[in-house]
N, C-alpha and C positions, 0 to 999 in steps of 0.2 A: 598723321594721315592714315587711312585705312590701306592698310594690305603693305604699309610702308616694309613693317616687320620680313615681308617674305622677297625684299631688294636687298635686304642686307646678305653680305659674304655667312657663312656658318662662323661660327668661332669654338665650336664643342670639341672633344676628340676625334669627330669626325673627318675635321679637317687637317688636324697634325697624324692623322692616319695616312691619309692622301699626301701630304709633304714630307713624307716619312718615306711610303711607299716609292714615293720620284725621284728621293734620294737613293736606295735602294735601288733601284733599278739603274741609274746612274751609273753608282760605287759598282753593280756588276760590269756594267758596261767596260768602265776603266779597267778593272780587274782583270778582265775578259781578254784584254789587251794589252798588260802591263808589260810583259815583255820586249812585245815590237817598242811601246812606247819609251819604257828606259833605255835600248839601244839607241832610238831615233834621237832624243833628249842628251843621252848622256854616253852614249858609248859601251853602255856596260851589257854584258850579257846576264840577264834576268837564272837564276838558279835556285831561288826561292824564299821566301817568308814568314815569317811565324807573327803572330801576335797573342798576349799574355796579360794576366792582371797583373801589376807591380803594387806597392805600397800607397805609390800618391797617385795612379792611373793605369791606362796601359802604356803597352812600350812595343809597338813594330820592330822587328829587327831585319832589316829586308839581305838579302845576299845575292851575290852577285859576282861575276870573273870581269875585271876591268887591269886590260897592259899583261895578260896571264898570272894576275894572281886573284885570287879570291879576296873577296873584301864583303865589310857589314856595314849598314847604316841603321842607324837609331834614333827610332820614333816617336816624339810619346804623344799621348793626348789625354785627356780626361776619360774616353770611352771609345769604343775602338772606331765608331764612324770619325771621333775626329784624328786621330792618328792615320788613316788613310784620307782624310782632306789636308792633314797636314803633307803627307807624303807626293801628294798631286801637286800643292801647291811650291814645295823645292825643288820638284822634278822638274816645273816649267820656270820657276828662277834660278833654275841650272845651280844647287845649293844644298843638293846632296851630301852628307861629309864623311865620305869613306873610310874607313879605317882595314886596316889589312885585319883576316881574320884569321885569329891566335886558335881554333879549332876545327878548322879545314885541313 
């Protein structure tokens, strides 16, 4: 049909620019907030994060004062948006795995 071509969705890099970008804006969002949010979630007081290339990925390693001791959690994903989607997604199945931290 004429003019069908200009009803379709794009499918070029245009589009994964834009779903990139929503992401992005997202991830800061949460970012923006992660401390209230890991208190409210989990109890813990937010003290900070780092993330890193490793061998098979990255690796979040987030920190935190939980019961007055410092403690680390450990993240990984393939690239670092998924190590912070994975990091969202433990924090709301309450499934963080703290480890006291041997350099605090």
């Amino acid at each position: 049909m004429i003019g069908e071509e200009n009803n379709k969705p794009p499918t070029d890099a245009r589009t994964l620019a834009a779903k990139e970008k929503k992401e992005m804006h997202t991830l800061g969002l949460f970012l923006a907030g992660l401390g209230e949010e890991l208190g409210w979630l989990d109890g813990a007081a937010y003290t900070g994060h780092t993330i890193r290339l490793v061998d098979d990925g990255w690796l979040l390693v987030l920190r935190a004062n939980k019961n007055r001791s410092n403690v680390v959690c450990f993240i990984g994903g393939r690239d670092p948006l998924e190590c912070y989607r994975n990091l969202y997604w433990l924090m709301n199945k309450d499934a963080l795995g703290w480890r006291p931290d041997k350099y605090a």
